[in-house]
N, C-alpha and C positions, 0 to 999 in steps of 0.2 A: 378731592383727594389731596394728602397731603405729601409731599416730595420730602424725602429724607434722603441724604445722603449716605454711604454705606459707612464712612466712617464713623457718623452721626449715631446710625443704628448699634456700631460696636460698642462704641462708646453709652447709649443705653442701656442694652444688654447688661454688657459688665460692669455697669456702675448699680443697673439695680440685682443684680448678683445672679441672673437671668443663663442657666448656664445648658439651658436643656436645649436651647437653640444654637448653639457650637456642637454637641453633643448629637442633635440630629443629621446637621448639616458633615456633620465628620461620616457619619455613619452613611449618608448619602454617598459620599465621594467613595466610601470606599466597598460599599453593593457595585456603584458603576465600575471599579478598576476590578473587582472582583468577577462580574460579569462580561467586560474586557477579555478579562484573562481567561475562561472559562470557554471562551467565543474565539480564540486563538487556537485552545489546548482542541475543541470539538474539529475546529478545520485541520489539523495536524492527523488527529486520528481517522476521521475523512479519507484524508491522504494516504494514508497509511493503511488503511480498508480499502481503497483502489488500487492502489498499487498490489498489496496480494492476492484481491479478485482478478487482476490482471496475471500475475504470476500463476496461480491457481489455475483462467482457463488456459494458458501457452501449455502448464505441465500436463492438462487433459488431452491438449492436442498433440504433445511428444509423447503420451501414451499409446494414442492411437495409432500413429506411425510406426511407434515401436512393434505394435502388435500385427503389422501389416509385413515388418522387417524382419518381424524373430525367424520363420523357416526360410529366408534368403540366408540370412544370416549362419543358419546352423549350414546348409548346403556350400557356404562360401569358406569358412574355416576350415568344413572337411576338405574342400578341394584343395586350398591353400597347403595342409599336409601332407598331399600324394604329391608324387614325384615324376617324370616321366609318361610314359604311355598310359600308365594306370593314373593319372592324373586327366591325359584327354580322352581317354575312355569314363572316366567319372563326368569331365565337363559337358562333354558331348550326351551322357546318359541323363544327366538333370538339368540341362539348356533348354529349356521353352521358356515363354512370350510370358509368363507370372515368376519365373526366379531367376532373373540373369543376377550376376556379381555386381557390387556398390560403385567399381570403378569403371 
């Protein structure tokens, strides 16, 4: 086998006007930076797909809260409105162990 040095080989190349082999090696370098970059953008969007599968299930689970809150809710605003006796006659009438008030 014969040992050529790299300058040697360049000097080859472009003296016998050899220009396909510049031409491929360019092309090579730049499939690898393109596939680089390609392999940055896919982890980025990755990311970006976990993070709103993550946002996604939280908003499922403040759904389901909400829907467990909504008749506390409506029972806690009416009472919040009444005033007086008629306000602990309301509390007292819709007070059980499934709707107490948020606070």
């Amino acid at each position: 086998m014969i040992e050529v040095s790299p300058k040697e080989l360049y000097n080859f190349l472009s003296g016998q006007k050899i220009k396909y082999f510049f031409y491929a090696n360019t092309v090579k370098t730049s499939c690898t930076l393109i596939g680089q970059n390609r392999e940055q953008k896919y982890q980025q969007l990755e990311m970006v797909h976990l993070s709103k599968g993550q946002k996604l299930s939280r908003l499922k689970e403040l759904s389901k809260m909400y829907d467990l809150f909504a008749p506390i809710q409506v029972t806690y605003k009416e009472s919040q409105s009444l005033k007086g006796l008629v306000k602990m006659r309301y509390d007292k009438e819709h007070t059980d162990g499934s709707s107490k008030s948020p606070n």
